[in-house]
N, C-alpha and C positions, 0 to 999 in steps of 0.2 A: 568809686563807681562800680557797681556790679557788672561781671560781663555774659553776655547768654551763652559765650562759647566758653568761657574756663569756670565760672562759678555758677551753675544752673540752681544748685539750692539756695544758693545766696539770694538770688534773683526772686526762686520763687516764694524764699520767706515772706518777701517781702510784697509780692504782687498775686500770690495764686489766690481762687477764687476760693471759699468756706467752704472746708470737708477734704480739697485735696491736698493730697502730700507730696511734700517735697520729691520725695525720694522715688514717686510714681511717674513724673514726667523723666523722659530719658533724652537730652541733647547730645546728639554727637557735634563732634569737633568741626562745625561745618562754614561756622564761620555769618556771612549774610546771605547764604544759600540758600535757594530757597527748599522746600522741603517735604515730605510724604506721609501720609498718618498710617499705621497698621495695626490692625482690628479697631479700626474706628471708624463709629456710624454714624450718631447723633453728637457732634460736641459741643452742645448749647447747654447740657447740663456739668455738674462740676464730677460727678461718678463719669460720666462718657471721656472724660478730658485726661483722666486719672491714666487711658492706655495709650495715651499717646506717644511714640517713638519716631524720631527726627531723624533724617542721613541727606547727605546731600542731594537735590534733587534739577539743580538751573544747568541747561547745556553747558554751560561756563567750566564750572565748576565740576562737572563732569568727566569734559574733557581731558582738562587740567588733570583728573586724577586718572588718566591712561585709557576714558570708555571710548569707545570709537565711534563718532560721527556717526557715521553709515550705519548702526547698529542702533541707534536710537528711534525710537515714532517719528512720526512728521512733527505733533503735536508737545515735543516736547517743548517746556517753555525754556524762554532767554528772555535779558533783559534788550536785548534787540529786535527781537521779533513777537517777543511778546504772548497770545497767544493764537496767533497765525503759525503756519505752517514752517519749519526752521528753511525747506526749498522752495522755489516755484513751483506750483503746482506745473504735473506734467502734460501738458497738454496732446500730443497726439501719444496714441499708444502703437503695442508691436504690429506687423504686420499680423499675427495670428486674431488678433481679437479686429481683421476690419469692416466684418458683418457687424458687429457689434457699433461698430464707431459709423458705419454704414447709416444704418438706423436709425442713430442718434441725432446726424445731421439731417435725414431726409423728416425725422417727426417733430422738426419746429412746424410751428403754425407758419409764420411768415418766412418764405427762405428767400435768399438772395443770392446774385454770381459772385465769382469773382471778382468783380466792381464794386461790388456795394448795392445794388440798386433789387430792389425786390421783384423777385423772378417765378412767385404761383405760391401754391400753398403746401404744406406739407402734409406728412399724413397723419397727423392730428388733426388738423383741420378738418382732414373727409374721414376722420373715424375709421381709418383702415391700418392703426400702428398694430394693433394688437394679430389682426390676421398677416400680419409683415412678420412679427414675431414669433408667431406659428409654423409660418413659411421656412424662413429663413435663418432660426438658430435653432439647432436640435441638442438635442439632450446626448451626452459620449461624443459633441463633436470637436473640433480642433478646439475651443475654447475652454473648453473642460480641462484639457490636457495641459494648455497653457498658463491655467489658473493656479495648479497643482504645482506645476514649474515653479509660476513667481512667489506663491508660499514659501517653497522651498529654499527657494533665494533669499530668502529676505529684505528684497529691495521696496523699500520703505515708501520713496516714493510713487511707485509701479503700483504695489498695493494699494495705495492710498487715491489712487485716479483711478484705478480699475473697481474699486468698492463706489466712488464718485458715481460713476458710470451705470456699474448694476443699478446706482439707487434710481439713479435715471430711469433708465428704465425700467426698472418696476414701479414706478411713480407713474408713469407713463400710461403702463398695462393696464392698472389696478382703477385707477383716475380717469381714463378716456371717456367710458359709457357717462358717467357723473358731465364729465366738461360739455359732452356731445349732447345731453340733455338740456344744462346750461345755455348754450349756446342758441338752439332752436327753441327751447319753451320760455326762457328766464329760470325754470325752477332746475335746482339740481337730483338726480334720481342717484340710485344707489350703483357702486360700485363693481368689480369683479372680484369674485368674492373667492378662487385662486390661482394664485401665483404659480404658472407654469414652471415646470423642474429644469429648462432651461436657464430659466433666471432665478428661481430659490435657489437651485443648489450652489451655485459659484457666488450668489451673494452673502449666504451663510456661510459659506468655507473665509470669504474675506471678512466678513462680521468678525466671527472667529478669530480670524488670526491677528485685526487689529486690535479688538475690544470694544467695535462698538453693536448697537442694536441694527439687524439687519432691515433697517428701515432706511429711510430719508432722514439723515440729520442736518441742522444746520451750518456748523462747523466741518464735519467728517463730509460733506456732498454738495448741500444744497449751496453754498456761498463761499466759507474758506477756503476751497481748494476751487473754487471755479471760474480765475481768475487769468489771465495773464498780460503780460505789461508792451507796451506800445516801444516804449525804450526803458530797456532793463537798467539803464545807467544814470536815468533823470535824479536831478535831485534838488529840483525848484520846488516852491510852495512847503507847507507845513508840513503836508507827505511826502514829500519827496516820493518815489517812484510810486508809492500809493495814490500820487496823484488822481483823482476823478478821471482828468483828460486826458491820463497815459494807461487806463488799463481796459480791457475787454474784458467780453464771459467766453470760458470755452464750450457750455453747453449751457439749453435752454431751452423752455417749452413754447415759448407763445412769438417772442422778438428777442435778438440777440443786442440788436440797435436802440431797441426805446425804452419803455416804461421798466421792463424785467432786470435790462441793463442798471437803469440805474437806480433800481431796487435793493438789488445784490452788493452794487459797489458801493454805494453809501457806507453798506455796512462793513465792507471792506476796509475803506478808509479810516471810519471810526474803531475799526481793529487795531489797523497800524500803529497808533497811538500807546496801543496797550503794553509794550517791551517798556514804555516810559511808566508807563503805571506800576506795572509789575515792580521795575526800581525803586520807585519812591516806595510804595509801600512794605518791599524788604525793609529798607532803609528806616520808615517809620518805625516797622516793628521792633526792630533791633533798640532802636533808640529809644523808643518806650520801655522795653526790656531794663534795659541797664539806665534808665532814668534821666537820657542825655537831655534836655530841655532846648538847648540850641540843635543839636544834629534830628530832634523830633519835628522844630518847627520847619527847619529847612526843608525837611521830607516832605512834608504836609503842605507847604507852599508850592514844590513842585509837582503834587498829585493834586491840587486843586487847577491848577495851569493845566494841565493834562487832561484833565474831566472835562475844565470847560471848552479847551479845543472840541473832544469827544462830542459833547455836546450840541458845537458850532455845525458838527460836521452833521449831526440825526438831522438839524434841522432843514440842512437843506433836502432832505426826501422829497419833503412837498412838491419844488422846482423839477427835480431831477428822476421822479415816478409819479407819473400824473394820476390823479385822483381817477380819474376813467377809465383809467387802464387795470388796475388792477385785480377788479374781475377775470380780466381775459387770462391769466394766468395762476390765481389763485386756487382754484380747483385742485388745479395738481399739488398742492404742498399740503394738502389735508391730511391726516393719518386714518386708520381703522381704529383709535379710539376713541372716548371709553368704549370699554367693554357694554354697557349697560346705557342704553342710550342713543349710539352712535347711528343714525337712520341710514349712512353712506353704506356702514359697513355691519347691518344689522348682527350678519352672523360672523366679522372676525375675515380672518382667509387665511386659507387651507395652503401652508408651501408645501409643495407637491414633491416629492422624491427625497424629501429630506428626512425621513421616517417621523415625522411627527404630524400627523393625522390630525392635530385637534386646531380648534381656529386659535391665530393669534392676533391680537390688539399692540398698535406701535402708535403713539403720538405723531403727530406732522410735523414738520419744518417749522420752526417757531423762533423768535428775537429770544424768546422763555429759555431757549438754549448757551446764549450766548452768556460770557461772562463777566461781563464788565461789572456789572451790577451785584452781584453775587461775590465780586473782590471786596469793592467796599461794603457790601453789608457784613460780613464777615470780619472786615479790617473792624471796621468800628464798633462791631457787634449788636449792629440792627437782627440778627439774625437770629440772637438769641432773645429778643422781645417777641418774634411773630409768638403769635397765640394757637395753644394745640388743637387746630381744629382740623377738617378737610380740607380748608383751603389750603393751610399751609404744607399739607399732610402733600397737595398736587406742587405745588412751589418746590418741595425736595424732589420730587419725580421728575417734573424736569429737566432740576440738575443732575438726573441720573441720565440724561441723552446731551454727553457732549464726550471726547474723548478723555481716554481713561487720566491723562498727564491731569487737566484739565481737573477730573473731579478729584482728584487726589489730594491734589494741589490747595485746594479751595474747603477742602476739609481739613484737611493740616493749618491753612492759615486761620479757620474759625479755634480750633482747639488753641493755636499758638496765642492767637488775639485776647483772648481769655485767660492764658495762664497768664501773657506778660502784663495785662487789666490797661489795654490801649485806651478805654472809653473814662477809666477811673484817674488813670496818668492823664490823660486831656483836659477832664474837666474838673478834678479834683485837685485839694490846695499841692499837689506835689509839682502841679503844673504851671501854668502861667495865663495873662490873661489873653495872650496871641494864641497860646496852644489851645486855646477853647475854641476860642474864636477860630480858629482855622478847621480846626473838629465840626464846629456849626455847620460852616459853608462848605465841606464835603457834604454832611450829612445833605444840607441844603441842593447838593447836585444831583444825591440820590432821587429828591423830591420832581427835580426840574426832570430828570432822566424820565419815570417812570408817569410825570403827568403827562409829559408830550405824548408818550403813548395812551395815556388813557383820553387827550384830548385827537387824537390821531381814530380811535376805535368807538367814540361817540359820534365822531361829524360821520365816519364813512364807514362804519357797518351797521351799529346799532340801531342810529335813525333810522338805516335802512331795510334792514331784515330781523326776523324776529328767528332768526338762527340762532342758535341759542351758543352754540359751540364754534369757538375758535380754532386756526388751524392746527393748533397744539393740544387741542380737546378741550381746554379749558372752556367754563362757564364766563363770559368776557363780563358781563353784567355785575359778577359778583366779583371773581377770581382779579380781576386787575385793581377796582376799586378799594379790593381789600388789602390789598399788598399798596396802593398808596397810601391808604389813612393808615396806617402801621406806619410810614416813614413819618407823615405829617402829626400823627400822636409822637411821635421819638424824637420830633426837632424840637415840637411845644415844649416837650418834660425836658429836653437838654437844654433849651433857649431860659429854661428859669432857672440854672443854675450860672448865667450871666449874670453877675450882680455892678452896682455903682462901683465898686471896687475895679469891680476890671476896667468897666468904661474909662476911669480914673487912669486905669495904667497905659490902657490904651493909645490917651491921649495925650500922655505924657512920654509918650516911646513916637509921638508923632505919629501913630497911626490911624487917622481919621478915616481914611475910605475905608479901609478897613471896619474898623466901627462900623460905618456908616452901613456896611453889607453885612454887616452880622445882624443887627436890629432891624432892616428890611426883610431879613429872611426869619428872623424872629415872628414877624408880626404877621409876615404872609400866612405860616403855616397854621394857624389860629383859624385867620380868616379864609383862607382854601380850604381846609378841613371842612367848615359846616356848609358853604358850598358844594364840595361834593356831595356831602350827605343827602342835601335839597336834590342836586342834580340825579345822584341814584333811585331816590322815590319817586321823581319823578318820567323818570326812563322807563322805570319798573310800570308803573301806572300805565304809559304810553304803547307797551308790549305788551299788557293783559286785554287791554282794549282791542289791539292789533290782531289780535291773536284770535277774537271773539270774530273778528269779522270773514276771517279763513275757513277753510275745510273743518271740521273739529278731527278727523283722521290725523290730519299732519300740524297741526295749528302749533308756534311757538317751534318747529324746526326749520322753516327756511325754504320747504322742500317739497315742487309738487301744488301748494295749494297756497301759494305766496308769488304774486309776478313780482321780480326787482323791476328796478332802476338801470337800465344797462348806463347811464351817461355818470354814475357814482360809482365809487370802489372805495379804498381805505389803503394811504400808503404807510409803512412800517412796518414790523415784526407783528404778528400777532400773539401779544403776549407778555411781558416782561416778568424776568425768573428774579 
């Protein structure tokens, strides 16, 4: 049996993609670590895959080899935590930053005492965060100094709740005029268009120093890190301390208690899962590698367990962010792009003292960030099917807004997936009839994952507004649809390479339900496919009409010359990457 840590050319004689060479991929000694690509951009093609170089990259294993804890990102991954944060996010910061934390709590909309009980409004509410802003943090003052400090330090998590923070508020600043419009007309108006040198400059200095874009991210701000737990110690239910009913938000724009709560922690929850995911699919890979057919299937049985927990848990959004709610707070996670298009942020925004003068464009807060989806497309190599066009061209941009561990990570596993030929070992004679079979029904969760979103973003945005653009910039109408019938085209063409044969073995190894879930999901993605098809013609149809009936100035944005729905909203990610 070949191994991926002592014989790598042996491995890739036998498994690398046509055109590369053995002697091009470079494995270090790292064992089932997981691992980092260098100078590599694109590695869906077999030239892209050719520069990939492998070292150890899982806290684990890190450790182990003398790196120190404390010295690592928040974001680094473990098959414990997966890819959540390796600490609890920090929730209050130093005395020096408590204008800042000041602010933060005075501009929810709903604020509450120390009791719980809702105590007036904040100032968001009355449209006065931005002149508090003005007021009250200046530019050279204590927080500057302080920001400098914890650079300096390197204390990983300090940085990592202080960059939380800025994005806050500058989400806040930039987004208020937009919400304040919202709120009194139905339509949304544009933006502030820039970013006071108080909050540019210490949010670039923390962008900087961790690697991410000096925006709102999902991961780096808006949700992974703004979390923390009721009792640190619990460890009932599926999450254990991820539990739903053991964790709060530390910050938040609209309600810390309702809809935004449990907006954010859903998605928390369904993170938690992911140190399980991460496992299994080391473990696939490996065993796809070196051709193990029993240690492939075991992997692949516990990454389907794991997806459809994953899964269990998106669903409950519905219950736990209510459909009406989400208006009230969705303003604020919009970005300044595209560049070309974007009506919020027509011209961009100017960060102000950071010597770059010219507008810049940042995507919003989007699910599009997150990674769950983007592991298995990559494991299985759905990712090398997407088709070269702009939408896909927006799919990789995405995953260029989450932390650096993160994309590194998920680029090394697409090059890896491909040398070891995971989709070829599954469904090809070197495999078996489970191993396909269990290849289907991932593939199959990828479908279930991103239709709940696109059945999430038909009932409660699109019916309702003829906004064209999602909070991640995306075009929702095309950009989500598109990215489903690419999984549902991937499951049809792998569901026909099940043949009698395997049924045969299937049911001779005893595995009926099995069976049984591979050919319902066979036959679904047939019949969903031309479903969607109908349903996008006719959405389309439905918004040109809509559209004829508005302003022709602003017609087909959302904005101005469109009254919504205030008793509709849309809960989930806007977006899947």
């Amino acid at each position: 049996m070949a191994s991926l840590r002592s014989t790598p050319s042996t491995l890739l004689a036998r498994s690398r993609p046509r055109g590369v060479k053995a002697a091009s991929l470079i494995f270090a000694p790292c064992g089932r670590s997981l691992a980092h690509v260098a100078d590599h951009h694109h590695p869906s093609t077999s030239a892209d895959a050719s520069s990939v170089r492998v070292k150890p990259f899982l806290l684990e294993d890190l450790v182990a080899e003398g790196t120190s804890e404390e010295k690592l990102p928040q974001f680094v991954l473990s098959r414990k935590a997966g890819f959540l944060p390796r600490q609890t996010p920090l929730e209050h910061l130093p005395k020096q930053f408590e204008t800042l934390d000041s602010l933060l709590k005075r501009m929810t909309i709903r604020q509450y005492d120390a009791n719980g009980k809702q105590s007036g409004d904040g100032l968001l509410a009355k449209g006065e965060f931005g002149d508090a802003v003005q007021r009250e943090l200046k530019l050279g003052g204590i927080e500057d100094k302080a920001v400098n400090q914890a650079i300096a330090s390197g204390n990983q998590q300090l940085l990592s709740a202080l960059f939380r923070d800025y994005c806050f508020a500058t989400s806040a600043y930039l987004l208020e005029p937009t919400d304040q419009s919202y709120r009194k007309t139905g339509f949304y108006s544009p933006g502030r268009d820039h970013l006071p040198a108080q909050l540019a400059v210490p949010l670039t200095k923390l962008a900087d120093a961790l690697g991410h874009q000096p925006f709102m991210e999902y991961a780096s701000s808006y949700a992974l890190v703004n979390y923390k737990f009721r009792d640190p110690a619990y460890t009932g239910g599926e999450a254990g301390r991820y539990s739903f009913d053991n964790m709060d938000l530390i910050r938040s724009f609209e309600d810390p208690y309702g809809s935004e709560r449990g907006f954010i922690l859903v998605h928390i929850v369904m993170v938690s899962f992911s140190g399980q995911a991460l496992s299994a699919t080391e473990d696939a890979l490996v065993a796809a590698g070196e051709r193990d057919l029993v240690r492939f299937e075991e992997a692949m049985s516990r990454l389907l367990d794991t997806y459809r927990k994953i899964n269990i848990a998106m669903e409950t959004m519905w219950a736990r962010s209510k459909p009406s709610d989400y208006l009230k707070f969705r303003s604020f996670i919009f970005g300044t792009a595209p560049k070309e298009g974007n009506p919020m942020f027509p011209k961009g925004v100017v960060y102000e003292g950071t010597g770059d003068k010219t507008a810049r464009y940042f995507r919003g807060e989007s699910g599009a960030n997150d990674s769950l989806v983007p592991l298995l497309d990559n494991l299985l190599e759905i990712t090398a099917a997407l088709p070269a066009n702009e939408l896909t061209k927006t799919l990789r941009d995405f995953r260029s807004y989450r932390p650096k561990t993160q994309r590194e990570y998920l680029e090394s596993l697409e090059a890896r997936a491909t040398a070891a030929g995971v989709k070829d070992f599954a469904l090809g004679p070197a495999g078996s009839a489970k191993a396909k079979a269990l290849y289907l029904l991932m593939v199959d969760q990828v479908r279930e994952f991103r239709n709940r979103h696109w059945m999430f973003a038909r009932e409660y945005i699109i019916k309702q507004t003829t906004f064209e653009y999602a909070t991640g910039g995306s075009k929702m109408l095309s950009y989500l649809p598109h990215n489903l019938g690419v999984v549902l085209s991937f499951l049809d063409e792998s569901y026909a390479a099940f043949t009698h044969k395997d049924d045969a073995e299937l049911k001779a190894r005893g595995e009926h339900k099995l069976l049984d879930e591979v050919h319902e999901a066979g036959k679904r993605a047939g019949v969903q496919h031309r479903v969607l098809l109908r349903e996008v013609e006719k959405l389309k149809q439905d918004a040109e009409a809509k559209e004829k009936e508005g302003d022709p100035l602003y017609k087909g944005r959302g904005m101005l010359g469109e009254q919504r729905d205030d008793g509709r909203g849309w809960v989930g990610a806007d977006g899947v990457g």
